[in-house]
C-alpha positions as CSV (number, residue, x, y, z in Angstrom):
1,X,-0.5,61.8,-11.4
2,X,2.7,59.9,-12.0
3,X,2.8,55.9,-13.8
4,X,5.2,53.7,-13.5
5,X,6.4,52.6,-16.5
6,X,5.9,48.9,-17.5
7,X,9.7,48.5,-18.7
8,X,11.5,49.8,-15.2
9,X,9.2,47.8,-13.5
10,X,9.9,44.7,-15.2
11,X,13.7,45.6,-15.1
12,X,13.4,46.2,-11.0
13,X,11.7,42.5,-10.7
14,X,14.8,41.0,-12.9
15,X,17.4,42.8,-10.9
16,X,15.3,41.9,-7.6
17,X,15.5,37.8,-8.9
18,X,18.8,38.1,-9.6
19,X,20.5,39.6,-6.6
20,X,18.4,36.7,-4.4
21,X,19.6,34.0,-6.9
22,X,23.2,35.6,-5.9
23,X,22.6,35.9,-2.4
24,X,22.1,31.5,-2.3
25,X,18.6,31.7,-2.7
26,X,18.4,30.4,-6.3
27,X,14.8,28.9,-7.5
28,X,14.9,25.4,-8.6
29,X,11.9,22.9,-8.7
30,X,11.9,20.2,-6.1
31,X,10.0,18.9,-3.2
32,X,7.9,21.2,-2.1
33,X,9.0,22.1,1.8
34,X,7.6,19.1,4.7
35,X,7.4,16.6,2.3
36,X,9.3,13.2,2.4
37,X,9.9,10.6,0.0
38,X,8.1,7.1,0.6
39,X,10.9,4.5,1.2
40,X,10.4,1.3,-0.8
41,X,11.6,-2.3,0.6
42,X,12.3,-5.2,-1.3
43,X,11.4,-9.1,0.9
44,X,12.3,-11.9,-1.1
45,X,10.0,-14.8,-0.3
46,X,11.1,-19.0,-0.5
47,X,8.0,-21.0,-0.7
48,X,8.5,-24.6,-0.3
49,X,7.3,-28.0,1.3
50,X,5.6,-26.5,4.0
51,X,7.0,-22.6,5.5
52,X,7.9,-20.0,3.9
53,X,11.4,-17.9,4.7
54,X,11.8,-14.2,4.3
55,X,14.7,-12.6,4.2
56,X,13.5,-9.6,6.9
57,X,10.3,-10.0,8.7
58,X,9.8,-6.3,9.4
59,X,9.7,-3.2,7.2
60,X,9.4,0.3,7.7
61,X,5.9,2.5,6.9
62,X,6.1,2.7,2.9
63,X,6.4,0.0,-0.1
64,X,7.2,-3.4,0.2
65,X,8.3,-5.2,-2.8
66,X,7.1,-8.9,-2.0
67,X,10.2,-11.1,-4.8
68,X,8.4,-14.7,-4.5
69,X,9.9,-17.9,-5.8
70,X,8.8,-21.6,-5.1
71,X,11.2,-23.6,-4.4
72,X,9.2,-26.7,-3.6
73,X,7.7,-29.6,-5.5
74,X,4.2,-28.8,-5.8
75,X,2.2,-25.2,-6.2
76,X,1.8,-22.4,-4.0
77,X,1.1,-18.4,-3.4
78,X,1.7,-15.9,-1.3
79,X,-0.9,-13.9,0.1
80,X,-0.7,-11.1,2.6
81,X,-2.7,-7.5,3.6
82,X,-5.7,-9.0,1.2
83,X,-3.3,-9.4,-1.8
84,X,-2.3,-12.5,-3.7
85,X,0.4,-14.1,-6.5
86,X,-1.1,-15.8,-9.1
87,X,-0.6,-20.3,-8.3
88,X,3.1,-20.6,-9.1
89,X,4.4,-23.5,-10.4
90,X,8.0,-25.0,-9.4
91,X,10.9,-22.7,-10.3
92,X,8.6,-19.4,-10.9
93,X,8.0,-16.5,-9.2
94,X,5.9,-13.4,-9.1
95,X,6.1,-9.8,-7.4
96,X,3.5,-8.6,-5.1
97,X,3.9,-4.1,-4.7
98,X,2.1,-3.2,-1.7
99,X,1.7,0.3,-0.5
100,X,1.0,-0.1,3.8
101,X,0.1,3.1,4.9
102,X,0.4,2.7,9.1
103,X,2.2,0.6,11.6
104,X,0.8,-3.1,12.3
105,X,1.6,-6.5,12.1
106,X,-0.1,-8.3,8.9
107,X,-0.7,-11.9,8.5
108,X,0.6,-13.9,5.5
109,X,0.1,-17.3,4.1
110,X,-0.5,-19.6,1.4
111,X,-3.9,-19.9,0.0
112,X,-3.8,-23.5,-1.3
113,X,-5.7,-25.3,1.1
114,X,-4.6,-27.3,3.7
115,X,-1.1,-25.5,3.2
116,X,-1.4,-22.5,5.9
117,X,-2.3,-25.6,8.5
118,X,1.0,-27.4,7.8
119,X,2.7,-24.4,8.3
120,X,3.0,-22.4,5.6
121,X,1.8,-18.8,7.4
122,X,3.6,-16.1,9.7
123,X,3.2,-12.6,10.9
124,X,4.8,-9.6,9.0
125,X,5.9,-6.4,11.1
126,X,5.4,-2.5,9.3
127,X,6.9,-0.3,11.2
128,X,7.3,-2.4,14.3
129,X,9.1,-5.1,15.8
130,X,8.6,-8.8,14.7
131,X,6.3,-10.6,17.0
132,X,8.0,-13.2,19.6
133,X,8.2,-17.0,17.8
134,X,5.6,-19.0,19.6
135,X,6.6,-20.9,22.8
136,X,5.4,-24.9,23.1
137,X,5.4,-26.8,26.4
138,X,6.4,-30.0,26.1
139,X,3.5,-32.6,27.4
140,X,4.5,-35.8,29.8
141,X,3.3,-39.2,28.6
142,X,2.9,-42.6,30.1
143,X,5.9,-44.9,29.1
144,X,4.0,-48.2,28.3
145,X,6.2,-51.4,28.6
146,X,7.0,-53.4,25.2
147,X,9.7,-54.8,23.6
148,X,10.2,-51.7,21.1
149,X,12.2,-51.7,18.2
150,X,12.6,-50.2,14.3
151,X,10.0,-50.1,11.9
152,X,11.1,-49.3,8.5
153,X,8.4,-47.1,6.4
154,X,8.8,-46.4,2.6
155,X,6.4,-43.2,1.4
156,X,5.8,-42.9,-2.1
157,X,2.9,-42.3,-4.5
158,X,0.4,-43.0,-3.0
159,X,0.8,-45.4,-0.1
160,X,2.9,-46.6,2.4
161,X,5.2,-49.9,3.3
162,X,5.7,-50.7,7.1
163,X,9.0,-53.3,7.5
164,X,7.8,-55.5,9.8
165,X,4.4,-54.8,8.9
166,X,4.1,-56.3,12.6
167,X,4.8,-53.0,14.6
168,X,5.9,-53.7,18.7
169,X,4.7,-52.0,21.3
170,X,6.8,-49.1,23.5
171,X,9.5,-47.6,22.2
172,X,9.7,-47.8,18.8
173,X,11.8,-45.6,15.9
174,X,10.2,-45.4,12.8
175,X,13.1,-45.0,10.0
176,X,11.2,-43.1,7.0
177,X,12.2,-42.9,3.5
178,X,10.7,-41.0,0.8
179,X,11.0,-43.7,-2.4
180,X,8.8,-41.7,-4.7
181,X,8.7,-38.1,-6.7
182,X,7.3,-35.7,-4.4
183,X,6.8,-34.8,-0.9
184,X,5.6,-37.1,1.9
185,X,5.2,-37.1,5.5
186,X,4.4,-39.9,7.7
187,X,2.1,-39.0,10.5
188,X,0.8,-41.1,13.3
189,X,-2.2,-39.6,14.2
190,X,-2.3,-37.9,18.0
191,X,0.8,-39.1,18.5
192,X,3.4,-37.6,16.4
193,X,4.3,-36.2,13.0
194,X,7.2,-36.8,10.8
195,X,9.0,-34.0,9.3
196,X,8.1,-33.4,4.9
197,X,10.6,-35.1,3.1
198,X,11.6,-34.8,-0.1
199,X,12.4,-37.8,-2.6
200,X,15.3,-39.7,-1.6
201,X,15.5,-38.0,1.9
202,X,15.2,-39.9,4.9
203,X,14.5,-39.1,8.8
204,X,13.7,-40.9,11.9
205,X,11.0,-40.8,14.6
206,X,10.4,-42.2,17.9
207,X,7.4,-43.0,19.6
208,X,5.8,-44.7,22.9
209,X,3.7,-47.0,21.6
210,X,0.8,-48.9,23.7
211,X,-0.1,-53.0,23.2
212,X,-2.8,-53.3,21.8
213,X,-4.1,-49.6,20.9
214,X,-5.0,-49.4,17.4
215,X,-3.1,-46.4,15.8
216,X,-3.9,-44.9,12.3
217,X,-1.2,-43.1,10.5
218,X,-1.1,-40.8,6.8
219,X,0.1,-38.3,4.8
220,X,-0.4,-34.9,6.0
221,X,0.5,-33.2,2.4
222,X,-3.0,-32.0,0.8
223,X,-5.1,-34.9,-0.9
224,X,-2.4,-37.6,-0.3
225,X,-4.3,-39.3,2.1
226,X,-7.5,-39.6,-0.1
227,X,-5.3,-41.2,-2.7
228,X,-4.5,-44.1,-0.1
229,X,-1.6,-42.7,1.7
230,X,-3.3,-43.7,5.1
231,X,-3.4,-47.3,7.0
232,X,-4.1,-48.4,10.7
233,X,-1.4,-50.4,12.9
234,X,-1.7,-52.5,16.5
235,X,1.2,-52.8,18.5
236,X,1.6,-56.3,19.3
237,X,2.9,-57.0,23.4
């Protein structure tokens, strides 16, 4: 009975490797065959006084590298897909790594509360389009008859200074300042809100106003109006 010796054997296998490494079909470590590699994104996220801008608002299937600064006056966070940064400060930033494993649209917003309700949330797309930005109707209201006029309003910590304190009836324009060190808003309540301003900025809102209505106006940033940034007004006729 014949035996094949161990050294031709081992001499057909080396010749057998090298002819296919000739022939283009060299063995080299790697991926192994159907797999792909997991593509990572990188969102840089603004925070401020109150939204938040990305830079993209959709991302494929994979890693998303969540770069968020605060550029605003006072705290805030970023929270999205059941993940959080840690409170940052003014000026600093953190990096949220989340791995999203499927298609879907994933809520984000800030944590702080009373922050998310002044705006400061959104809708983040994986592996699908952005959803539509929300559509308002505007609503008619009755123009009530009044002299009208300008009221000058200062905002700063914590109160506010109406000039005339006397506010008219119908059309008025409220001319807002911000004279203090952080950010203030100046909203008449169920009528109409002034935009956050930051100190030294200044904006301008106009209103219908009714004679003899009794109107209560505040801050809408967080704990502002519990430390007296709120006060009531009556149009006179």
């Amino acid at each position: 009975m014949l035996r094949s010796h161990p050294t031709a054997r081992s001499v057909g296998i080396s010749l057998a490797v090298a002819a296919l490494t000739a022939g283009g079909f060299a063995l080299a470590p790697g991926r192994a065959a159907g797999t792909t590699r997991v593509k990572t994104t990188t969102i840089t996220v603004a925070a401020s006084e109150f939204k938040f801008k990305l830079s993209k608002k959709t991302a494929p299937v994979g890693t998303v590298v969540f770069k968020v600064v605060n550029k605003g006056k006072i705290a805030h966070n970023f929270k999205i897909d059941g993940k959080k940064t840690p409170l940052l400060k003014p000026g600093k930033s953190a990096t949220l790594k989340i791995a999203f494993k499927k298609k879907g649209r994933f809520s984000y917003l800030c944590t702080v509360p009373g922050h998310a309700a002044l705006g400061m949330k959104g809708v983040f797309a994986i592996g699908t389009s952005a959803p539509p930005p929300k559509t308002t109707t505007k609503s008619t209201t009755t123009t009530n008859p009044g002299p009208g006029g300008t009221v000058k309003v200062s905002e700063f910590e914590y109160g506010f200074t109406l000039s005339p304190s006397s506010v008219p009836s119908g059309n008025v324009t409220f001319v807002m300042t911000n004279t203090g060190t952080t950010t203030h808003n100046f909203d008449i309540s169920g009528v109409k809100a002034g935009p956050f301003l930051d100190p030294g900025k200044s904006a301008s809102l106009t209103v219908n106003l009714q004679a003899g209505r009794r109107y209560s106006y505040l801050c809408d940033v967080p704990g502002h109006a519990a430390l007296g940034m709120t006060g009531t007004f009556t149009p006179s006729p």
